[in-house]
SEVEX-388769 format. One line per 10 residues: their letters; for each residue x, y, z of C-alpha. Coordinates in Angstrom, 2 decimals. Each point is the difference from the previous one (the first is absolute). Example, Ala and Ser with C-alpha at 12.3 -4.5 7.8 and 13.67 -1.06 7.14 Angstrom:
<recs>
as = 12.30,-4.50,7.80; 1.37,3.44,-0.66 $
</recs>
This chain:
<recs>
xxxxxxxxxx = -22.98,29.74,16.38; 1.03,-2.95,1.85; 0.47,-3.55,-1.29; 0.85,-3.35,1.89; 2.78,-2.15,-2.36; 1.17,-3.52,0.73; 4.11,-0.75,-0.77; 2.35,-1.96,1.12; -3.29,-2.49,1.98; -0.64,3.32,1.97 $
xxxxxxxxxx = -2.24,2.91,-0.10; 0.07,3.25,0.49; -2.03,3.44,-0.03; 1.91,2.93,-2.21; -0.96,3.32,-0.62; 1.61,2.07,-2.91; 3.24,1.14,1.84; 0.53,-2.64,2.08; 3.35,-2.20,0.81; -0.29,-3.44,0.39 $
xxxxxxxxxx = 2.28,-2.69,0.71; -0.73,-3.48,-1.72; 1.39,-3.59,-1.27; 2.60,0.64,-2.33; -0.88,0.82,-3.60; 1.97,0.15,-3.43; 0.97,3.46,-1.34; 2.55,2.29,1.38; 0.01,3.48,2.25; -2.05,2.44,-2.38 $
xxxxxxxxxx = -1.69,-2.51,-2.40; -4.30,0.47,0.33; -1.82,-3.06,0.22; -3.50,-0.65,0.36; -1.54,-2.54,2.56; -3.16,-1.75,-1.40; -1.56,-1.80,2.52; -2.18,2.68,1.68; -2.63,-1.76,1.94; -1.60,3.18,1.19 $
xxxxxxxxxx = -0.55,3.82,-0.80; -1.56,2.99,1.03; -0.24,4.17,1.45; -1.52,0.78,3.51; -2.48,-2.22,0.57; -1.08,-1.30,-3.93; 1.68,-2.79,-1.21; 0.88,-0.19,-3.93; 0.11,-2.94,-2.09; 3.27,-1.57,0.68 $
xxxxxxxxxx = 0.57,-1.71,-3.53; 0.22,3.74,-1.78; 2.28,1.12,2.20; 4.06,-0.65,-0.11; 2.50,1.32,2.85; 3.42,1.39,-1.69; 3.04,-0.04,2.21; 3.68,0.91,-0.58; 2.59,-1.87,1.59; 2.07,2.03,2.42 $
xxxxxxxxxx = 2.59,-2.92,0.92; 0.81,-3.63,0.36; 0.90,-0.71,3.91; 0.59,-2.45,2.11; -2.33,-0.02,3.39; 0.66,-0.36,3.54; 1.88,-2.71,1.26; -1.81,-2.98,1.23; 1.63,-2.11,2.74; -1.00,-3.70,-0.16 $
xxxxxxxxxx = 1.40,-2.10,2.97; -0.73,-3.48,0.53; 0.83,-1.49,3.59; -0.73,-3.54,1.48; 0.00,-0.46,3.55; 3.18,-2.46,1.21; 0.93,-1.17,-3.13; 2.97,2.78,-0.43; -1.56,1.13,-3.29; -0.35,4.00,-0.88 $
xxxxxxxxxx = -0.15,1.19,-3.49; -0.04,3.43,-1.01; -0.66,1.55,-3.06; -1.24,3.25,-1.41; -2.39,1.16,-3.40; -0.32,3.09,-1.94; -3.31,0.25,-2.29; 1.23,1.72,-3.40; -3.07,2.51,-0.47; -0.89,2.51,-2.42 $
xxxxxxxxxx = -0.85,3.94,1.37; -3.03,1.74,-1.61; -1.24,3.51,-0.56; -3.92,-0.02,-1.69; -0.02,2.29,-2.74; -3.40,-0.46,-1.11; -3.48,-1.91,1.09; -2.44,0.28,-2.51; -1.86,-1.06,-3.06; 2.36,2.58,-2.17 $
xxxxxxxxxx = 3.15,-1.89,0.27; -0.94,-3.62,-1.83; 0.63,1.96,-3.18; 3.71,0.96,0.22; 1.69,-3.63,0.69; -1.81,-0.93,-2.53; 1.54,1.55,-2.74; 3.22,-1.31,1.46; -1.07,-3.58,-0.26; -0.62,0.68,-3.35 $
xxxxxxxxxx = 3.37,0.75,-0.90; 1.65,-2.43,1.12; -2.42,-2.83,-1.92; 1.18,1.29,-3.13; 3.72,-1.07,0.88; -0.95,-3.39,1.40; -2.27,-0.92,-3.58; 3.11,1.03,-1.93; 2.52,-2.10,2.46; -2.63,-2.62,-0.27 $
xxxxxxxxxx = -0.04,-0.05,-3.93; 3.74,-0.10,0.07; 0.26,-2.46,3.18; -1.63,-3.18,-1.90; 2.12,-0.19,-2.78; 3.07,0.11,2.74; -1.75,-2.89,1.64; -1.18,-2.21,-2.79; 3.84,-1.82,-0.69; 0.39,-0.46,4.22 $
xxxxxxxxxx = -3.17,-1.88,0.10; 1.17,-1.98,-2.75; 3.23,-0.75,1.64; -1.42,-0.64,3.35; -2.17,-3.45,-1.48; 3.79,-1.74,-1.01; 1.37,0.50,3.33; -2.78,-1.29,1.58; -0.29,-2.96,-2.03; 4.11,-0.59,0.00 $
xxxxxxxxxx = 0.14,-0.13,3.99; -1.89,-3.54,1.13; -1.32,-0.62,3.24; 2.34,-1.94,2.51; -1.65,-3.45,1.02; -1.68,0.35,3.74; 1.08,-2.46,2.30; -2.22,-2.02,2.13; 0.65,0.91,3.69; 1.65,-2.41,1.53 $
xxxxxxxxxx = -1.62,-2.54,2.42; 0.83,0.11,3.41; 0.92,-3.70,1.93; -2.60,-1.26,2.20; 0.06,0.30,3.85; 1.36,-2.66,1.68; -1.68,-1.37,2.59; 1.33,-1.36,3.35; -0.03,-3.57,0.60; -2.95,-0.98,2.48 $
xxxxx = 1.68,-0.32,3.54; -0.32,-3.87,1.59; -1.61,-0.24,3.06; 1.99,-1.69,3.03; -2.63,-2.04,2.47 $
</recs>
């Protein structure tokens, strides 16, 4: 099965199996993630509907890419710059293509909602006595006065020449 994804503003055509090379992603060499946006799917010649199916990929490494060369040059004006750019990117091996897989990073999402409800409980109580404290140093520091710009002089004018007859 075959499935067309869209990262990083590209797209590209994977295959279970397949090593890609795309716009850098978070996670680190061995974590799995799972890119969402599949815009099409399908086997052979059928094509499947593209909102069941999810494309798993582990990541093999973080990398830089080739070195791009940018040189600037105007003609007779002595000026030359130089200077060079590495694209971080993220290397992928496709684990999986397929309706199957939508089901296991699930579960993992789950867990980690459990620990963010119980930080959140905990968090506002934290936060209550800063926002209270926040208002009186607002309301202690006033606003300097603006000044008006200042006005500039009026062109003189040159005094009309006399004419000599």
């Amino acid at each position: 099965m075959f499935a067309i994804v869209r990262t990083g503003g590209k797209q590209y055509r994977v295959a279970a199996g397949d090593k890609i090379a795309v716009e850098k992603l978070a996670g680190e060499a061995g974590d799995t993630i799972t890119l969402g946006d599949v815009l099409l799917a399908g086997e052979g010649d059928t094509v499947a509907d593209a909102s069941k199916v999810t494309v798993s990929a582990e990541i093999i490494a973080q990398a830089k890419s080739e070195k791009v060369v940018v040189f600037k040059k105007r003609r007779r004006h002595n000026y030359r710059r130089k200077a060079g750019h590495r694209q971080q990117m993220t290397l992928l091996r496709i684990t999986d293509v397929g309706a199957g897989a939508k089901k296991a990073p699930a579960k993992k999402a789950a867990a980690p909602k459990k620990d963010a409800d119980t930080e959140a409980k905990a968090a506002p109580a934290k936060k209550a006595p800063a926002k209270k404290a926040a208002p009186k140093a607002a309301a202690e520091k006033k606003p300097a006065a603006k000044k008006a710009p200042a006005k500039k002089a009026p062109a003189k004018t040159a005094a009309p020449k006399a004419d000599k007859k």
